[in-house]
C-alpha positions as CSV (number, residue, x, y, z in Angstrom):
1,X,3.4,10.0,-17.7
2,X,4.3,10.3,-14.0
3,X,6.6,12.3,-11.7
4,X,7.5,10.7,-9.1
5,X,8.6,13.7,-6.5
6,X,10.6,13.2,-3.3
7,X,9.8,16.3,-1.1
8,X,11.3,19.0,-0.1
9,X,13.5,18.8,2.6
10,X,17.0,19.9,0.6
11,X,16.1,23.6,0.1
12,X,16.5,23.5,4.2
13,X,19.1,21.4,4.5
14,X,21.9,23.1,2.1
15,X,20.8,26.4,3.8
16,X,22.1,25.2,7.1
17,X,25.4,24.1,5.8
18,X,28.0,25.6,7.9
19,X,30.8,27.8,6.2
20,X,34.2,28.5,8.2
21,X,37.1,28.4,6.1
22,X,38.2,30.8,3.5
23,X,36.8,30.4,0.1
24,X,38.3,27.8,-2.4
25,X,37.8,27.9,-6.7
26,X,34.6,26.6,-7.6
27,X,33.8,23.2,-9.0
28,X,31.9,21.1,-11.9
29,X,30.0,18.5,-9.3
30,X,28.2,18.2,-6.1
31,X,30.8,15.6,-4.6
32,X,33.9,18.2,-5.1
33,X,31.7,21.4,-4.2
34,X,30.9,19.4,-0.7
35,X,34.6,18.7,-0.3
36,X,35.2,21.9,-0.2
37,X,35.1,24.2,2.7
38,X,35.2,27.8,1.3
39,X,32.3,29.7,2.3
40,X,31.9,31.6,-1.0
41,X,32.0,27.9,-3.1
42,X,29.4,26.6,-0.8
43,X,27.0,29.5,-1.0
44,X,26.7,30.2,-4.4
45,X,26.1,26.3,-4.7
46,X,23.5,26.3,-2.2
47,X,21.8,29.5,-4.4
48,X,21.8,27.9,-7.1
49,X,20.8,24.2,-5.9
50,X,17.7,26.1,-4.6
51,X,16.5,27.6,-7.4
52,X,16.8,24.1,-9.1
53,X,14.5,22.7,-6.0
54,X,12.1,25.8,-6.3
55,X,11.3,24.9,-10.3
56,X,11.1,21.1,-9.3
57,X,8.3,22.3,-6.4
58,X,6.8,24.7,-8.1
59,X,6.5,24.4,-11.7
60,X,6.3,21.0,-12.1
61,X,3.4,19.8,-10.5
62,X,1.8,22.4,-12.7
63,X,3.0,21.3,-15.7
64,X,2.1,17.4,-15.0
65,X,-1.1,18.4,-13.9
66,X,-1.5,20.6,-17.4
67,X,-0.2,17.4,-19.0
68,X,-2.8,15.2,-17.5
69,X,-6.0,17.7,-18.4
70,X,-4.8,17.9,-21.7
71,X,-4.7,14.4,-22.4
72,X,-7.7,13.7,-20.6
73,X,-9.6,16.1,-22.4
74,X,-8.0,15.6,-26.2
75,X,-8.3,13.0,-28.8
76,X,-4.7,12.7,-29.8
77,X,-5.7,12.0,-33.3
78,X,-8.2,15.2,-33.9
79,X,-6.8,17.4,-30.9
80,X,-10.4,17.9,-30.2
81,X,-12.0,17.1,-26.9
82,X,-13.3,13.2,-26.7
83,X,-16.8,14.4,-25.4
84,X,-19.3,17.4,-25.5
85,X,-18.9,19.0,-22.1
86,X,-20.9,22.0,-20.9
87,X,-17.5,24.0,-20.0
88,X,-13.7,23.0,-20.9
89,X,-10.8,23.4,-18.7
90,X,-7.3,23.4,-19.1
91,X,-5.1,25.3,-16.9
92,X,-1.9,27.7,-18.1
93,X,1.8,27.7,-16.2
94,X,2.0,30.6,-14.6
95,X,5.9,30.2,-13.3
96,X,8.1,33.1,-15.4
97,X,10.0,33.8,-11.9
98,X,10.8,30.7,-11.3
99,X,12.2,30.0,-14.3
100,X,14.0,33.2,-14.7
101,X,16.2,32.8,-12.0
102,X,16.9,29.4,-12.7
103,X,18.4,30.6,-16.3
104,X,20.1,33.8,-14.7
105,X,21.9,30.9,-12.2
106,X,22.8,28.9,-15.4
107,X,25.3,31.6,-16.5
108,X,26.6,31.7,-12.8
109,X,29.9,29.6,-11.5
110,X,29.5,27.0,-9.9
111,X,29.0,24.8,-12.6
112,X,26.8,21.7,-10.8
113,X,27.8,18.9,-13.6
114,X,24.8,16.8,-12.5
115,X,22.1,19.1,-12.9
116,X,23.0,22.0,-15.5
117,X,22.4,20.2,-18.4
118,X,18.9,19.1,-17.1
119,X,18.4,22.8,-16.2
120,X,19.1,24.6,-20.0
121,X,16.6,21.6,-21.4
122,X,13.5,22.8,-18.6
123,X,14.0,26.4,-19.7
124,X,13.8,25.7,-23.0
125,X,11.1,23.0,-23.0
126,X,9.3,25.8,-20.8
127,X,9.6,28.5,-23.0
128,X,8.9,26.7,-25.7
129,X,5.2,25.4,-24.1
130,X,4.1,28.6,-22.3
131,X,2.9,31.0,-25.5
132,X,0.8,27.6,-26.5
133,X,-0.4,26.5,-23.7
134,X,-1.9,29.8,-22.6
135,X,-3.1,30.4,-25.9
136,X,-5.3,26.9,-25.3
137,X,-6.1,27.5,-22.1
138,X,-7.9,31.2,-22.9
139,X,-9.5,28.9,-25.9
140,X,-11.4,27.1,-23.8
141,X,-11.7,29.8,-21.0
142,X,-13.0,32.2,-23.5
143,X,-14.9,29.3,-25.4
144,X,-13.8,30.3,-28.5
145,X,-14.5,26.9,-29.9
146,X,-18.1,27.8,-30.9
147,X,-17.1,30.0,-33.5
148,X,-14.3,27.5,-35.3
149,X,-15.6,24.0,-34.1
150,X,-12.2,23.5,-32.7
151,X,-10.5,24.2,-35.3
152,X,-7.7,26.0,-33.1
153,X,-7.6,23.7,-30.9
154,X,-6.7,20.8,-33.3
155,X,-3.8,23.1,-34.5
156,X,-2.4,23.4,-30.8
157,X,-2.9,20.2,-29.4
158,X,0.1,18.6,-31.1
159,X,2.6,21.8,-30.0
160,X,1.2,21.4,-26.3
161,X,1.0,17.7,-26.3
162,X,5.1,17.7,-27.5
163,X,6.3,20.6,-25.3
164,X,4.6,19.3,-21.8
165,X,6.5,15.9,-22.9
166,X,10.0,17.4,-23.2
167,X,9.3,19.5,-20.3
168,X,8.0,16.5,-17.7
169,X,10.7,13.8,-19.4
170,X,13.8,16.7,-17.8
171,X,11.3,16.9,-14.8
172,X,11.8,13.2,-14.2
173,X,15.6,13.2,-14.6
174,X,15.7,16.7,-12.4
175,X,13.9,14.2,-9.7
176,X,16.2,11.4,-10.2
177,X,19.3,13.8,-9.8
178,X,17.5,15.9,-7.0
179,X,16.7,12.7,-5.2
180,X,20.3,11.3,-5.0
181,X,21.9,14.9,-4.1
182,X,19.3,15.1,-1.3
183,X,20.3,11.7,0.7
184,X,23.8,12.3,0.6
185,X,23.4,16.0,1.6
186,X,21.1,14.6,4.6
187,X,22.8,12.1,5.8
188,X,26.3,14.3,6.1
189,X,24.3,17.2,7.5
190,X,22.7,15.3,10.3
191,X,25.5,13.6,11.2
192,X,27.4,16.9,11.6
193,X,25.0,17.8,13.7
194,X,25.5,14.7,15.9
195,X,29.0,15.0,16.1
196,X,29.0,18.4,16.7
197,X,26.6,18.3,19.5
198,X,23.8,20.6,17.8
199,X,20.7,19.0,18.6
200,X,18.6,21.5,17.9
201,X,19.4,21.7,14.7
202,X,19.3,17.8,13.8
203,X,15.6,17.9,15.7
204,X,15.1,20.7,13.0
205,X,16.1,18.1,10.5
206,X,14.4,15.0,11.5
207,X,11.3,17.1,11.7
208,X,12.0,18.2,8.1
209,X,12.9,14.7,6.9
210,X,9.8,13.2,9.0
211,X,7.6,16.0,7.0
212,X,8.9,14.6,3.5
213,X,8.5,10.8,4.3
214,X,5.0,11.8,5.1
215,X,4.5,13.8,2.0
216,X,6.1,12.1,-0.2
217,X,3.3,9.6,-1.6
218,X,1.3,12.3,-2.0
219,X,3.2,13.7,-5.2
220,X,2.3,10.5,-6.5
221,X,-1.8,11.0,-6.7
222,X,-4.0,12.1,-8.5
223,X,-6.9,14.0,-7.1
224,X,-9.2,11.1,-7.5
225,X,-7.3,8.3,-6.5
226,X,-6.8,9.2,-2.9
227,X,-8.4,5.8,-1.9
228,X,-5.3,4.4,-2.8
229,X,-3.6,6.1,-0.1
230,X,-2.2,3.6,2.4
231,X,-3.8,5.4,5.9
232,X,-1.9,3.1,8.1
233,X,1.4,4.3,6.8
234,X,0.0,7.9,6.5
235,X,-1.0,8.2,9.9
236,X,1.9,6.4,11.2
237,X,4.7,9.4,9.6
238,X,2.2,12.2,10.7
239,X,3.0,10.5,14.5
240,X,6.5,10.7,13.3
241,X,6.3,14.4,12.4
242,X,4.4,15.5,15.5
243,X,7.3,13.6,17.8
244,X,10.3,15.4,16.3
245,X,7.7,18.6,16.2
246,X,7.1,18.3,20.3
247,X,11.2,17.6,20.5
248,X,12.2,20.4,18.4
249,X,9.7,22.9,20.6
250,X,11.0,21.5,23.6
251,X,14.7,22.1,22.9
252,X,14.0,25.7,21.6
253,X,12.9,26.7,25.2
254,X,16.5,26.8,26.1
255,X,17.9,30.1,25.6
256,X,21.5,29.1,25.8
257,X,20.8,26.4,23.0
258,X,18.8,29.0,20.7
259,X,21.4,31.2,20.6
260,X,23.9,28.8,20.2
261,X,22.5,26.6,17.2
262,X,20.7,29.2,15.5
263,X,21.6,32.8,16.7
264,X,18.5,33.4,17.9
265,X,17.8,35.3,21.4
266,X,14.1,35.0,21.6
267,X,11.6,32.3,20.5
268,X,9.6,35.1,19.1
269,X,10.3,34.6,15.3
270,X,9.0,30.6,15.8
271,X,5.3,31.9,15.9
272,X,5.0,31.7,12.2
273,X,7.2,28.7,12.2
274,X,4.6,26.7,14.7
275,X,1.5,28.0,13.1
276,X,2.2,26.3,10.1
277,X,3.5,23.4,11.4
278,X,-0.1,23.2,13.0
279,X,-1.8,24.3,9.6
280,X,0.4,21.4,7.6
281,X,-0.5,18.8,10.7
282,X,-4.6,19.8,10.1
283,X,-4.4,19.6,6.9
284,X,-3.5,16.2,6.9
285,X,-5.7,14.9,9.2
286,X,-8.9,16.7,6.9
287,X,-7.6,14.8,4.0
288,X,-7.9,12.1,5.9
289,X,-11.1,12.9,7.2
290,X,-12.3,14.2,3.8
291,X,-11.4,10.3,2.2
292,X,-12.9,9.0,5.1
293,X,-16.3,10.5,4.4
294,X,-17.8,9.3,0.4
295,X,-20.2,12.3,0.5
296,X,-17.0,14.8,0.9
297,X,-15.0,12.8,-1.4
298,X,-17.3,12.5,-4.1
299,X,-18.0,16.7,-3.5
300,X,-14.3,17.2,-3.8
301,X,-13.7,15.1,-6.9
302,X,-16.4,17.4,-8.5
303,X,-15.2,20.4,-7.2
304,X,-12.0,19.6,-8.9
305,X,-13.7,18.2,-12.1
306,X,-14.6,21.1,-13.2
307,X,-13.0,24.1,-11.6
308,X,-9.4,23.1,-10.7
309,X,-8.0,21.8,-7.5
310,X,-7.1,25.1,-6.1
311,X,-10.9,25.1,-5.0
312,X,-11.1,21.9,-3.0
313,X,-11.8,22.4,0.7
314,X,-9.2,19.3,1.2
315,X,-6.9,18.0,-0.8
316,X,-3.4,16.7,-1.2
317,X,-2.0,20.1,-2.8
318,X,-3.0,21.7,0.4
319,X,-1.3,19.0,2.5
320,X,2.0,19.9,0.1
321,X,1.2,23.4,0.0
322,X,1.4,23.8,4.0
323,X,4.7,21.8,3.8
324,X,6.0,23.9,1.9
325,X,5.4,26.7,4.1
326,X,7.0,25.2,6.6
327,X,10.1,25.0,4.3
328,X,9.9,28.8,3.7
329,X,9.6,29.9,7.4
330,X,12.3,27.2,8.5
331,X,14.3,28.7,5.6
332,X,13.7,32.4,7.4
333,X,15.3,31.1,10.9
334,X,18.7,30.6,9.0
């Protein structure tokens, strides 16, 4: 099983929806929310829409990547591991939050037709695999298998196994849903911005949009397939993010514009904002560098082997990670 992801540029994007006219009743889908102009409709859509991207950036790609230790590790017809290894890994979902305001939106008007239903089967699918899955995961941490020859873990293999299915089968129809959503909200924002004459703000959105083209393939990978990568491509949408990075820079030098676009009087609060632009930008070129170099590669794949990818010096989920910081401190200029 696979998620395909799409990035991350939406959670932006539907935060810098502008809201002028007094508010209107809410609605069932994104097509009639958009329609309207209310400011009240559009917020509490925008709240709600984010909470949905959060879960899909956050918790996922820990539940896929729980999913795929599991199954590499299990025999799916003992629940026992397939080999003797000194030391057993599989990592729990730490995401509560994230979850919990997603369910606290669920009660909340709007309704968003396309993605509700979706959303009541990920808290339940997540609920339903966290008490299990930690429970497994302290197994091995604690190696308690060498007093019951895996006797526990035969009896919660199957409940994992079914729960991280129902959880990443929603996942993939969130994506889907999230994808569609995202183009059309892109497209109408950024040409708002054209006609409107804010290019600031569409530089901040090309930048954005440049930042998930490059990303993108990366949700794809797995930690040991980065070979796979296509460089020429890669390298080619990193030029693309640092050209609408230089323009965006350039443009918030103007005062007049600054305060304009974004209601900001001094360029102070882009510090942040251009430090992890610079952070996401290096840490693309040392993956690249990284699986460039076989002796670093072949480290890194080991690294992660056996104690998680949060403890590679490179890797993709650092390449994502920095992206998404840039998401939160763009978010923080609104």
């Amino acid at each position: 099983m696979k998620i395909i992801r799409f990035g991350i540029v939406a959670t932006v994007l539907m935060g810098t929806i502008s809201c002028k006219e007094t508010p209107k009743s809410s609605a069932t889908s994104t097509e009639e929310i958009l329609s309207e102009t209310g400011a009240d409709s559009r917020q509490t859509y925008i709240n709600k829409y984010n909470e949905y991207i959060a879960v899909w950036n956050n918790i996922s790609p820990r539940v896929e990547e729980a999913y795929t230790r599991v199954t590499d590790l299990h025999d799916p017809a003992t629940g026992k591991p397939k080999k003797k290894q000194d030391r057993y890994y599989v990592p729990a979902v730490n995401g509560d939050s994230y979850i919990d305001r997603l369910e606290s939106m669920l009660k909340k008007e709007p309704a968003i037709s396309e993605l509700d239903g979706l959303g009541k089967k990920l808290v339940a699918s997540y609920n339903a695999l966290k008490g299990p899955l930690e429970k497994l995961s302290d197994y091995y941490k604690l190696q308690s298998y060498l007093e019951d020859d895996f006797e526990t873990s035969s009896k919660l293999y199957p409940q994992v196994n079914e729960h991280l299915k129902e959880y990443l089968d929603a996942s993939d129809q969130l994506g889907n849903a999230l994808q569609k959503i995202d183009a059309k909200l892109f497209s109408e924002e950024m040409a708002s911005y054209k006609e409107e004459g804010l290019d600031l703000l569409y530089a901040r959105g090309m930048l954005l949009a440049s930042i998930k083209q490059h990303t993108a393939p990366l949700y794809e990978l797995p930690y040991d397939g980065y070979e796979n990568i296509d460089f020429e491509a890669y390298d080619k949408s990193l030029a693309a993010v640092i050209e609408h990075y230089n323009a965006f820079k350039e443009l918030s030098k103007d005062p007049k514009r600054l305060k304009a676009e974004m209601n900001i009087s001094r360029p102070a609060p882009f510090v942040i904002f251009y430090s992890n632009l610079d952070t996401y930008i290096r840490e693309s070129r040392n993956l690249k560098e990284m699986v460039k170099t076989p002796k670093d590669y072949n480290q890194m794949k080991s690294t992660v082997s056996s104690m998680g990818i949060q403890f590679a010096s490179s890797s993709h989920a650092k390449v994502i990670n920095a992206a998404e910081s840039v998401i939160t401190t763009s978010n923080s200029l609104n």
